[in-house]
N, C-alpha and C positions, 0 to 999 in steps of 0.2 A: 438645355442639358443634352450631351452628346450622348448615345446609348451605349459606349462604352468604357462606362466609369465601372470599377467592381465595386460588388455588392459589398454590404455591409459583413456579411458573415462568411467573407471568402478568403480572408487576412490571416487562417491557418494552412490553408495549402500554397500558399504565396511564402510563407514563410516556410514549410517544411517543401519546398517544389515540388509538390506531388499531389495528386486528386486522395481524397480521401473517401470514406465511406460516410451515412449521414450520422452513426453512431461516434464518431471516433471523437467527438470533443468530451464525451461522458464517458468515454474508455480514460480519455485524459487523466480527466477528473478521478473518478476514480484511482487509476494508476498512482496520481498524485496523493490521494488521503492515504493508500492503502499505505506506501511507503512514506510517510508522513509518521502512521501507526507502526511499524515497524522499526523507525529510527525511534518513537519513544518507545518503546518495548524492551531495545535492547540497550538505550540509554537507562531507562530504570535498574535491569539489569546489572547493569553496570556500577552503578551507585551503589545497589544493595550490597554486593558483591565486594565494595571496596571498605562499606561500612562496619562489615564483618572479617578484615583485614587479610581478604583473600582476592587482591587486584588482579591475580594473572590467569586465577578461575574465569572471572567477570569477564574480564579482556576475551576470554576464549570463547565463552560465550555470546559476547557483544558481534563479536565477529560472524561464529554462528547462526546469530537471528539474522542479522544481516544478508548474509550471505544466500541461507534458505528463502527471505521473504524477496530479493532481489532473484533470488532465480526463479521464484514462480510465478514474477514479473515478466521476465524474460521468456518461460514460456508459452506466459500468455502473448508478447510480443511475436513469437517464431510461428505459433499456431495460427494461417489463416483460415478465415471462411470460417468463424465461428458467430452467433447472436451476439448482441451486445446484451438482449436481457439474461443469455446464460452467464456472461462473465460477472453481470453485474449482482443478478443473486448468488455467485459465488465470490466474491469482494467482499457483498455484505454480510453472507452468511459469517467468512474469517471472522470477518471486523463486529460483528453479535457475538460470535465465542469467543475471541478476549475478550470483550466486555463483561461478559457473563459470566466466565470463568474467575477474572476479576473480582467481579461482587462477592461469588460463592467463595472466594478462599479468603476474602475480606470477611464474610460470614464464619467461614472454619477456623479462623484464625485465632478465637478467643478460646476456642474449645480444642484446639490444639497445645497453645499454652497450659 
C-alpha cells in the first residue's frame, strides 16, 4: 500500500476543493436539520393557511419562514471564526423552541376553543 491513498474522511474537502475546519461536517449537519425544520414549518404553514381558505396569507408566509430561517443560514455561513459548540447550541436551542412552543399551543389549544 502506497502512502498516498486519501484518508477515509477526506472526501469532503475533495468534493467542496477547499480544507475545511474539524467542525465543519456537524456544521453540515446541522445546517442540513435546521433547514429541514424550517421547510416543514413553513410547509405546515402553508396547509393550515389553505385549510382555512386563505391561500395567499399562507403563500406569504411560507415565503417568510423561509426566507428568515434561510438567512440565518446564510449568516451563519458569512460569519467566520466562530466555535462550532456556539452554533450548535444555538441550532438546537431554535430547534427546542419550536418544539416546545409546539406542545404548549398543542396544550392551549383546547382551552383556546
Amino acid at each position: 500500500m502506497a502512502g498516498n491513498e486519501p484518508k477515509v474522511g477526506g472526501w469532503l474537502p475533495r468534493l467542496l476543493g477547499r480544507k475545511h475546519a474539524p467542525g465543519s461536517m456537524l456544521l453540515l449537519i446541522l445546517r442540513g436539520f435546521f433547514g429541514a425544520v424550517i421547510i416543514g414549518i413553513a410547509t405546515a404553514a402553508l396547509f393550515y393557511f389553505d385549510s382555512i381558505q386563505k391561500f395567499q396569507t399562507g403563500l406569504a408566509l411560507f415565503a417568510g419562514i423561509l426566507f428568515l430561517g434561510f438567512s440565518v443560514v446564510a449568516l451563519d455561513i458569512l460569519i467566520k471564526g466562530k466555535q462550532v459548540t456556539t452554533i450548535s447550541a444555538v441550532y438546537f436551542g431554535l430547534l427546542m423552541g419550536f418544539l416546545l412552543s409546539s406542545l404548549f399551543w398543542s396544550a392551549l389549544e383546547t382551552l383556546v376553543q
